[in-house]
C-alpha positions in Angstrom: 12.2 -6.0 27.9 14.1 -3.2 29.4 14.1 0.0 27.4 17.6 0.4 28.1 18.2 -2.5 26.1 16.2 -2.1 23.2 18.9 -0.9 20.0 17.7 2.1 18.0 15.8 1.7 15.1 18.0 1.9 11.6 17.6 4.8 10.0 14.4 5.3 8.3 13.6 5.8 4.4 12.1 8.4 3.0 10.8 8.0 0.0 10.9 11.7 -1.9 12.0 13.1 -5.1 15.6 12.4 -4.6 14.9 8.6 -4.3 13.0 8.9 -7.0 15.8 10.0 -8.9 18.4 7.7 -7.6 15.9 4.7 -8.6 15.7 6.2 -12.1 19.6 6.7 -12.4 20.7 3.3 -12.5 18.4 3.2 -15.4 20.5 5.2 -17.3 20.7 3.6 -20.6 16.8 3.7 -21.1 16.8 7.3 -20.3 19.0 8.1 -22.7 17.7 6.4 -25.3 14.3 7.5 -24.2 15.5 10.7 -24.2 17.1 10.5 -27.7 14.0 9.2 -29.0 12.2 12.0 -27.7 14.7 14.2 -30.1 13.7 12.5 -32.9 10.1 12.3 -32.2 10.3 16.1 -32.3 12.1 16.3 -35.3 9.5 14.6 -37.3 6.6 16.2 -35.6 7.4 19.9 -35.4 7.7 20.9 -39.4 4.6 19.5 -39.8 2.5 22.5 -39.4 4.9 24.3 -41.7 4.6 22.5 -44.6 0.9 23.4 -45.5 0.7 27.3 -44.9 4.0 27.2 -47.1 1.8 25.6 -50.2 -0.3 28.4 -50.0 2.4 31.2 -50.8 4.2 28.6 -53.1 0.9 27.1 -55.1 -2.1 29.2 -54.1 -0.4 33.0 -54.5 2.4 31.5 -57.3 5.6 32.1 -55.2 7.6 29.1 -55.7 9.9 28.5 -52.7 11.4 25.5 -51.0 8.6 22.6 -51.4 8.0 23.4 -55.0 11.9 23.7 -55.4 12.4 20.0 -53.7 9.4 18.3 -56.0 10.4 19.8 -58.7 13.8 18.8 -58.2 13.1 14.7 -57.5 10.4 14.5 -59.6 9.8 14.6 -63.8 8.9 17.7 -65.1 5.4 16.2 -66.5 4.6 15.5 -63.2 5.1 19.3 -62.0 2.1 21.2 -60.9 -0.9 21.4 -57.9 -1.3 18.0 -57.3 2.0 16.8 -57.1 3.2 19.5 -54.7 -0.3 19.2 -52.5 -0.8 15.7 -52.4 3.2 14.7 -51.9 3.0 17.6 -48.5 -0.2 15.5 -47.3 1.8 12.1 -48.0 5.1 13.8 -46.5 2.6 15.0 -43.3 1.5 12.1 -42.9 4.4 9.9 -42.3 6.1 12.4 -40.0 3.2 11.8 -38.1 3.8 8.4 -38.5 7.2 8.5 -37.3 6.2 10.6 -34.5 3.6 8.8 -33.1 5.8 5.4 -33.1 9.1 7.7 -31.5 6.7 8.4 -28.8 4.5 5.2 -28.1 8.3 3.5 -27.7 9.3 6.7 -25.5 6.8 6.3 -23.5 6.9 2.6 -22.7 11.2 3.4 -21.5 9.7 5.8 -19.0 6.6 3.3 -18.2 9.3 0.4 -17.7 11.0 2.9 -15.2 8.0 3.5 -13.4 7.1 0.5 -12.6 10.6 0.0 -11.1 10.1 2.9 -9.2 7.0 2.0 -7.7 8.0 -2.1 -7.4 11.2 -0.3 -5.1 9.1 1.8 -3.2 5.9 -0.9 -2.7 8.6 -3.9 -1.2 10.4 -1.2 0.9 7.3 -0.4 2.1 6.1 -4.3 2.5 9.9 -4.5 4.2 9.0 -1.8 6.7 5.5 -2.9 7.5 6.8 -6.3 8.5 8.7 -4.8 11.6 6.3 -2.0 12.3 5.1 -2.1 16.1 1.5 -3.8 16.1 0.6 -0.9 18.6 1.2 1.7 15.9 -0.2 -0.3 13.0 -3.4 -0.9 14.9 -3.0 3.0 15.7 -3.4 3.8 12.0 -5.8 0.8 10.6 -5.5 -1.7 7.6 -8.3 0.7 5.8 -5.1 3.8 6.0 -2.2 1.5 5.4 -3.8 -0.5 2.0 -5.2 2.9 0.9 -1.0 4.0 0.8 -0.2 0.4 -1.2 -2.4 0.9 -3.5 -3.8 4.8 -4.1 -1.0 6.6 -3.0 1.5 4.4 -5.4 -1.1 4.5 -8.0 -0.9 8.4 -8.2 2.7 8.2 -7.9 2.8 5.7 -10.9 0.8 8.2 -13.0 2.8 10.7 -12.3 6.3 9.4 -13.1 5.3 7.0 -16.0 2.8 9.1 -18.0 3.7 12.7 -17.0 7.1 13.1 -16.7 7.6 10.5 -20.0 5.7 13.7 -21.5 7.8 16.5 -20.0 10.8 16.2 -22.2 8.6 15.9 -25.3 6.4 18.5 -24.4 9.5 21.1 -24.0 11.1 20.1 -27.0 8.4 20.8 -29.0 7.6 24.3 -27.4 11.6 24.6 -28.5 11.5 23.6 -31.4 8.1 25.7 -32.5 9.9 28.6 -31.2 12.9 27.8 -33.3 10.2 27.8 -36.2 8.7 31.1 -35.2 12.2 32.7 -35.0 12.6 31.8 -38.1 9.8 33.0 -40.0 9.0 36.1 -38.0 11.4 36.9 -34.9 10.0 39.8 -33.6 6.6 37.7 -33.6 7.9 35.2 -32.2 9.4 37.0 -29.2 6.1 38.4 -27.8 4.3 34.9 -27.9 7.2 33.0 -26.4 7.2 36.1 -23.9 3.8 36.0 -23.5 3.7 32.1 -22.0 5.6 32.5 -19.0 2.9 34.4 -18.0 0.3 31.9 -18.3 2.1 29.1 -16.6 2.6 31.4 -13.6 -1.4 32.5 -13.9 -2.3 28.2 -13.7 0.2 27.6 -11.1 -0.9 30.2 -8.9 -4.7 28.3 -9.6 -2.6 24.9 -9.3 -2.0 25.3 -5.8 -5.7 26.1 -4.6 -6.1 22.6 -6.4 -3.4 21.1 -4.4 -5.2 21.7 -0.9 -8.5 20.5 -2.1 -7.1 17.2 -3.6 -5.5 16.9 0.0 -9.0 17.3 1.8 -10.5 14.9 -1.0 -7.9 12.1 -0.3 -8.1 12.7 3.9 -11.8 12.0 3.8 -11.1 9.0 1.5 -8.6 7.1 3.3 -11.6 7.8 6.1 -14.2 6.3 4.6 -12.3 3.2 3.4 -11.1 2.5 7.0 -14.4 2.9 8.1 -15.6 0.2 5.4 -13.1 -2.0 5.9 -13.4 -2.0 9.7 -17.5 -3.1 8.6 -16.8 -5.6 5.8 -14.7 -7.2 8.3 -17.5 -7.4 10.8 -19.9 -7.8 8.8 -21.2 -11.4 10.4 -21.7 -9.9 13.8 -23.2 -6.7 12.4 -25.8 -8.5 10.7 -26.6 -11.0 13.5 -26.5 -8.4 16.2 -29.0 -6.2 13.9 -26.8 -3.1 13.7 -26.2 -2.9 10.0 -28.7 0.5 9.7 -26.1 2.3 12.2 -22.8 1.1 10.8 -24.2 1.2 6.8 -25.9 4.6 7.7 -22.3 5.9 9.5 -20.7 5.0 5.9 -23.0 6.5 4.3 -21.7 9.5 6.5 -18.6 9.1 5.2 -19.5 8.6 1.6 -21.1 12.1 1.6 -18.0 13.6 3.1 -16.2 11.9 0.0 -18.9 13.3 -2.2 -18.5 16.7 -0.9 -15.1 17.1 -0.8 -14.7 14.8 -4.1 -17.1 17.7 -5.7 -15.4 20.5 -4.5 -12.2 19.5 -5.9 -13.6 18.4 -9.1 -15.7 21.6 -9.9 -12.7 23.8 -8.5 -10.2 21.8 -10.5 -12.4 21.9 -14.1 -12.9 25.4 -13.4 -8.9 25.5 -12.9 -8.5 24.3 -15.9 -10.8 25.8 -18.2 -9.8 29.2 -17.2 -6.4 28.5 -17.7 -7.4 27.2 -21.2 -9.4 30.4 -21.6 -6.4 32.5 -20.9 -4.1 30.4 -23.6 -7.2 31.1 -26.0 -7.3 34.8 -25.0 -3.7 34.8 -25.4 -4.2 32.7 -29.3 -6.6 35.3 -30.2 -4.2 38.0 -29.5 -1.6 36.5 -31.0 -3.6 35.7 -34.3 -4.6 39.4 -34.0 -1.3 40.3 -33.8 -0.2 38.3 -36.8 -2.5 39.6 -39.2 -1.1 42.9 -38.4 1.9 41.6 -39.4 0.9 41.0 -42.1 -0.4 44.0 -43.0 3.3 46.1 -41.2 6.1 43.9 -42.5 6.9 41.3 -44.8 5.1 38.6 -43.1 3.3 36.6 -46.1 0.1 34.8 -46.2 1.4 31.2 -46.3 3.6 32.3 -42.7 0.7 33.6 -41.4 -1.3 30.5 -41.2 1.9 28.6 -40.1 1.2 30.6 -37.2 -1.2 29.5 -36.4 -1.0 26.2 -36.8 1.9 26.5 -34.7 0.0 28.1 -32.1 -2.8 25.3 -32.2 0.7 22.8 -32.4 1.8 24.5 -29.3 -1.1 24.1 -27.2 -0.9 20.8 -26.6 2.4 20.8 -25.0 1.8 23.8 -23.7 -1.1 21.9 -21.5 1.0 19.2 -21.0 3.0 21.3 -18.8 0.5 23.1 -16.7 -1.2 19.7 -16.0 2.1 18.5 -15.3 1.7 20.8 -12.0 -1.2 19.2 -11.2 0.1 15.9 -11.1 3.0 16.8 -9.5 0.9 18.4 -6.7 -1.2 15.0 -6.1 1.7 12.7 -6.6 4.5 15.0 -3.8 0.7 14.7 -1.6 0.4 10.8 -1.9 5.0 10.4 -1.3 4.3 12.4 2.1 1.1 10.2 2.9 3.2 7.4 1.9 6.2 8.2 4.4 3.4 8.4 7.2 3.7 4.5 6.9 7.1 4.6 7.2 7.6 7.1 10.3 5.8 4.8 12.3 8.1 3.0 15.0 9.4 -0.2 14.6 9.3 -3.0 17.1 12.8 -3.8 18.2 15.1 -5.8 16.3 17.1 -7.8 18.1 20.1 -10.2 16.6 20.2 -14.1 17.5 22.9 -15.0 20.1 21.9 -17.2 21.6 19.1 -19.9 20.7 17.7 -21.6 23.7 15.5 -23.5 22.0 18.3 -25.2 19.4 19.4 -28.5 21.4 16.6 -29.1 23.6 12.4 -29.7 23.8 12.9 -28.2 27.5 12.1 -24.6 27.6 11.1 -22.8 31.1 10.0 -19.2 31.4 10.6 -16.2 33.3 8.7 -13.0 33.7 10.0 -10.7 35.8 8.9 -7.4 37.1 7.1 -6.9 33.6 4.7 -3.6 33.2 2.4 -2.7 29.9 -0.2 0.2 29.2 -1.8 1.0 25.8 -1.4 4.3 27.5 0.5 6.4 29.5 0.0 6.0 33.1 -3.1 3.1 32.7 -1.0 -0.3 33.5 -2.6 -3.4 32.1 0.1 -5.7 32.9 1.4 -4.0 37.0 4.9 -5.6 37.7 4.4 -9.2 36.8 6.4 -11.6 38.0 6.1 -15.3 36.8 8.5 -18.9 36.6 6.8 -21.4 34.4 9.1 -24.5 34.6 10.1 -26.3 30.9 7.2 -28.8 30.1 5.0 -27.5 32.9 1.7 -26.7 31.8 -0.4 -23.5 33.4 -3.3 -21.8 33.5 -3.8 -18.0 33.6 -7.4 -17.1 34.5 -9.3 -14.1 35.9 -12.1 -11.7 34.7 -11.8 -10.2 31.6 -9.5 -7.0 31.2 -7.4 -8.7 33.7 -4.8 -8.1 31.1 -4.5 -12.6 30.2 -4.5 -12.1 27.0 -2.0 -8.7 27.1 0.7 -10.9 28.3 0.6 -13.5 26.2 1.2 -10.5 23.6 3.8 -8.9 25.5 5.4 -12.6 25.7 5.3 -13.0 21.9 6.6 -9.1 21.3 4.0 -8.1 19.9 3.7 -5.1 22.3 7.2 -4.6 24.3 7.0 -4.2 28.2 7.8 -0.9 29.4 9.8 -2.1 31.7 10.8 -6.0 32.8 12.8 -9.1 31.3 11.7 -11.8 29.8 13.6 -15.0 29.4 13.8 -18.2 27.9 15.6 -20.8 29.5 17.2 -18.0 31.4 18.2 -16.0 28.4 17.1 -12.5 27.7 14.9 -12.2 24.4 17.6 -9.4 23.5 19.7 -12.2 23.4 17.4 -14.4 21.4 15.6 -11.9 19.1 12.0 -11.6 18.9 11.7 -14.3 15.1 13.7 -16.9 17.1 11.1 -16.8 19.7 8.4 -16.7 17.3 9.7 -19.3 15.3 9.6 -22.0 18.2 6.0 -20.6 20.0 2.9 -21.4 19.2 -0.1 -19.4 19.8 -4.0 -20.9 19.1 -6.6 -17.4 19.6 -10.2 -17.4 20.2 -10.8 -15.7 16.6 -7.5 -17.4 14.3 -7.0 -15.4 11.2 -7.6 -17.7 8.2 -7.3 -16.7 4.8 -9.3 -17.3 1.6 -7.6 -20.0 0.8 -7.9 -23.6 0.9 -7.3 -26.0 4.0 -4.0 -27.0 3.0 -2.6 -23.3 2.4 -4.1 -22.3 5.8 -2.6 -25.1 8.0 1.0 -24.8 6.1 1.1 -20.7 6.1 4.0 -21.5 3.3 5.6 -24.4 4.3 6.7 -27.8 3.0 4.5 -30.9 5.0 3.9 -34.0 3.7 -0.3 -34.7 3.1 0.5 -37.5 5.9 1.6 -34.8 8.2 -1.7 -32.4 7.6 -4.0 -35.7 8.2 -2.2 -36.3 11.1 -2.1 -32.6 12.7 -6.2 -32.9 11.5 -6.5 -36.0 13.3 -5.5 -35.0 16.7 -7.6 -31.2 15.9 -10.4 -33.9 16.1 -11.3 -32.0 11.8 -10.2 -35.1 9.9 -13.5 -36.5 9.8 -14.9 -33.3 8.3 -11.8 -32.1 6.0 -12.3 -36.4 4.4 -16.1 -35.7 4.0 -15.5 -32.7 1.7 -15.2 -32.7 -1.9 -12.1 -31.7 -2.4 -10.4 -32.4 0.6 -7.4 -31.1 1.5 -7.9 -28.4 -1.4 -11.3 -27.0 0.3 -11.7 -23.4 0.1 -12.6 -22.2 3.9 -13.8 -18.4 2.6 -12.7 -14.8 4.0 -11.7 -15.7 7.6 -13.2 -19.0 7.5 -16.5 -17.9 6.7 -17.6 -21.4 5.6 -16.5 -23.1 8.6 -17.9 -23.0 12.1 -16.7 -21.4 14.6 -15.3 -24.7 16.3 -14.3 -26.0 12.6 -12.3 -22.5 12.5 -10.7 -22.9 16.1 -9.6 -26.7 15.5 -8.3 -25.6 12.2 -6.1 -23.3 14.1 -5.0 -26.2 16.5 -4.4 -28.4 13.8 -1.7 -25.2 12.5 -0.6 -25.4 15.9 0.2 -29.2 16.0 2.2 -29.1 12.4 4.7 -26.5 14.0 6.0 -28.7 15.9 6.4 -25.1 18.8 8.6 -26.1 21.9 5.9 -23.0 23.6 2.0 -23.6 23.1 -0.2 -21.2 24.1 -4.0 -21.4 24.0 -5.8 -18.6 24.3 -9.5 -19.3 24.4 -8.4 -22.1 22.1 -11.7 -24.1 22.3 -14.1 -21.4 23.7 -16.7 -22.3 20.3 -16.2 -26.4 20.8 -19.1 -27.8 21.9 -18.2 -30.6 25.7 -18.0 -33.5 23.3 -15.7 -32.3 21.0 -13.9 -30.3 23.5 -13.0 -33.4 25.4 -11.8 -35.5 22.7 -9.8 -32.7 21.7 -8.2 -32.9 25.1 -7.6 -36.2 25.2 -5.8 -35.7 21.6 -3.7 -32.5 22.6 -2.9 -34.3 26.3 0.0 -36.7 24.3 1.1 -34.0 22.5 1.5 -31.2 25.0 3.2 -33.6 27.0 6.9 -32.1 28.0 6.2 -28.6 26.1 5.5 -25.9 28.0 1.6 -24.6 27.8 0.4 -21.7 28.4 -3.7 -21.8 29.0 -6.0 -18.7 29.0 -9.8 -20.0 29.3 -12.7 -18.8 31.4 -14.4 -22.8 30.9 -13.3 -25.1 33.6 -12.6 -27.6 31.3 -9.7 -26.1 29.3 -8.3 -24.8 33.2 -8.6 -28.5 35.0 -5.9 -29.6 32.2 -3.0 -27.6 33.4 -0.6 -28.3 36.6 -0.9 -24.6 38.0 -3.2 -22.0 38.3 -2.5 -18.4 38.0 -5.3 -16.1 38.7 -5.0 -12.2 37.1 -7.1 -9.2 38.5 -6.1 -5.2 37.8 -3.1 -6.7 35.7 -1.2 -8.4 38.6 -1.2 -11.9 39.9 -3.0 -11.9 43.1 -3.1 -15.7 43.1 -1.6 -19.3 42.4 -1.6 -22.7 42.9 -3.4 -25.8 41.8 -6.9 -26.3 41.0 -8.3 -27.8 43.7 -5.9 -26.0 45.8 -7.3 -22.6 44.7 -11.0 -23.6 45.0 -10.5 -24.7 48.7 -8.7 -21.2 49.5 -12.0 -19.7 48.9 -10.9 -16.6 46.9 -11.4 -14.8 43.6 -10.7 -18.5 41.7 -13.0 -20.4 44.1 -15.8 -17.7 43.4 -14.9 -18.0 39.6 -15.1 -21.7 39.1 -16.4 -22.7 42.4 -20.3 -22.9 41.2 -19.2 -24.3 37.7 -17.4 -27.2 39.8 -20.6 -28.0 41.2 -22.3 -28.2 38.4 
């Protein structure tokens, strides 16, 4: 694939505040009522520490005002007295509180509803851009990285939109509304504490941002460690049998202690954050309760307005926090959007639209390969100008030692890892031309190590499709599995594990060939298809594939003899070029790298 040819990439998301806010625009309706509901959610719970202190000028010090005025207004005269205007304040209280808590359970849930839009957007866009990412720059930053951004990163981001910002507007409203309050029962009052708050947001934001690079440090060496286990879970089978499970558990426990540390560092810092900025609100209620007593004592501040002061202050506190904690999860949640857009700056494999389909009105494909060069990286070439004309329905066999760069082609074939430089065709058209799910689509590929999931038999020979049962015995019956998949309990329906951990390794492979078979592919490769099969099997299997390989072009990568001695040509690969070809026995009587390769094994 030529990079002259390859299209540019369409312009990338970002997923920041301003999508955030898009997203939550076209929910405009529930914001408003959210938003209205927040109103009225403040209304009932902001006279509610007024009501109390009043009773004590009014019933306590005998200076009827406005509570005594209402009761005694609504209700008969024989009820007048204490108990009446105390115990109908504590009923009054306690449905405001009532009201208030409702207003905001149902506030909250229009904000939660939102969220979970939000993050729903921002998890398929990044599902959408994961399926074209290039496999180079996936495997570059690990499955451990990437699920640690699905699922961390969103979750943090979730939090902060659904629970903290749903608080925001509450939380300022009722700082509004208790100032309204103070204004009113003692302005001059209420300027110096309203004055006096400012200051200690800017003191916890100042603290707020110390937090900020810890919890950066904390996540880093967390998205570290859960690579690192993943990579070991995964490998866990080979770990075990090879007797290395005190190195790999003991480098974990490496990274677990970096977690630790840097997990303690930001949770000590961050409590200490915290506190102190709750010890300067306290120092700050002690003054102002200092200052209100003196009030008292210089003006015509009453009793009764005194302790609505402080209630209010106590009322205030809570929102108050709300806001400087706001700054923390705003801090973590902007940290896990930039981690988040790490996914989605990686490159994308190119795209190419369907022109022409090759593979529409015809079982014939043939293969070209010309000039085509690969390297991991720069300046190392695993694939050195390969040239290569596979016929349609011919069947070949790519050998060579290991590293040879086999298995790099077949890759580079599929488009998993683009060529540097080179075209590949498909009955003499360009994959530009074709685009890289139409080849995909029609070519099938059968690894040493298949992926299987943890599902059942059925789900892992059909990857989503619609067969017919007949169609999986069938595909079973020329994998040479039948036999085994009947003499199960359930059949069909038999979970295999985590990558086929109750299978064999030869039950695993033919499982993969039986996928292989139910395609239908007009391409088949097999790449160390039946490396795990024991002769027996192997042969039958052979014998089974021969009818159906016959008129589709195959593609062979093998070290055994066996699996070589079925195709028509030999290729032979060494330092990522072709240094050899021809047929079997023509390549053993040549007396070259081939003949010294599978020379002794024909003998034996």
């Amino acid at each position: 694939m030529n990079a002259e040819t390859t299209p540019v990439s369409k312009r990338r998301v970002r997923y920041d505040w301003r999508y955030i806010l898009t997203i939550a625009s076209e929910h405009r309706r529930e914001l408003i009522i959210a938003n209205l509901v927040a109103v009225a959610a403040t209304v009932a719970a902001v006279p509610v520490p007024l009501f109390m202190p009043l009773l004590v000028d009014e019933v306590l010090l005998e200076q009827p005002g406005a509570l005594v005025g209402f009761f005694d207004h609504y209700f008969p005269e024989s009820w007048h007295g204490p108990w009446l205007y105390v115990f109908g304040v504590f009923i009054l209280t306690v449905v405001l509180r009532v009201i208030s808590l409702v207003l905001n359970v149902w506030q909250g849930r229009q904000f939660t509803l939102i969220s979970k839009d939000v993050i729903f957007r921002i998890r398929s866009g990044m599902l959408e851009r994961l399926r074209r990412i290039s496999m180079a720059e996936y495997e570059t930053l690990g499955s451990g990285a990437v699920a640690s951004h699905f699922v961390t990163d969103l979750d943090t981001v979730d939090r902060f939109v659904g629970e903290s910002v749903s608080k925001l507007l509450v939380a300022a409203l009722s700082i509004l509304g208790t100032a309204v309050v103070l204004m009113w029962l003692h302005w001059p009052l209420a300027l110096f504490i309203l004055f006096m708050n400012p200051l200690v947001i800017y003191l916890t934001m100042v603290i707020g941002k110390q937090v900020k690079r810890l919890k950066q440090a904390e996540n880093s060496a967390f998205e570290v460690f859960q690579g690192a286990l993943t990579e070991t879970l995964d490998a866990i089978q080979q770990i075990r049998s090879s007797n290395r499970e005190r190195h790999y558990l003991s480098q974990l426990v490496d990274g677990a202690d970096q977690v630790r540390k840097r997990s303690a560092s930001f949770q000590w810092r961050s409590d200490a954050a915290n506190r102190l900025s709750f010890m300067v609100f306290l120092v700050g209620f002690d003054l102002f309760r200092a200052i209100s007593m003196m009030m008292v004592l210089l003006s015509d501040l009453s009793v009764g307005q005194m302790i609505a002061v402080f209630g209010y202050l106590w009322f205030m506190m809570a929102p108050v926090q709300e806001l400087l904690g706001m700054q923390y999860a705003y801090y973590a949640a902007d940290g896990a959007l930039n981690r988040i857009n790490r996914l989605m700056d990686l490159h994308e494999e190119p795209h190419y639209a369907c022109k022409e389909n090759p593979f529409a009105d015809t079982d014939q494909i043939s293969i070209h390969l010309q000039d085509i060069h690969f390297a991991y990286r720069s300046g190392e070439d695993v694939l050195n100008g390969i040239n290569l004309e596979i016929g349609a329905g011919e069947k070949i066999a790519l050998v060579g030692a290991s590293g040879g760069g086999k298995s790099t082609l077949v890759q580079v074939l599929l488009g998993l890892y683009p060529s540097q430089r080179g075209t590949i065709c498909f009955n003499g058209i360009p994959v530009e031309r074709i685009g890289l799910e139409t080849v995909r689509e029609n070519v099938a590929t059968v690894l040493q190590h298949p992926a299987l999931f943890n599902g059942t038999v059925r789900s892992n020979l059909t990857l989503g499709r619609e067969y017919q049962d007949q169609q999986l015995w069938q595909a079973l019956e020329i994998a040479q599995l039948r036999e085994f998949v009947e003499n199960t309990a359930q059949q069909l329906d038999t979970r295999v594990g985590r990558q086929g951990v109750r299978l064999s390794g030869g039950q695993r492979q033919r499982l993969a060939i039986a996928r292989m078979v139910l395609s239908d592919p007009k391409i088949v490769i097999l790449d160390e298809a039946t490396s795990a099969l024991d002769t027996e099997t192997e042969y039958a299997l052979h014998r089974a594939l021969h009818e159906f390989l016959q008129g589709r072009t195959t593609l062979i990568v093998a070290h055994r003899l066996s699996a070589v001695k079925q195709a028509d040509h030999v290729y032979v690969f060494e330092d990522g070029q072709i240094i050899e070809q021809g047929s079997h026995q023509q390549l053993l009587a040549e007396n070259g790298l081939y003949a010294k390769l599978y020379g002794e094994r024909q003998r034996h």
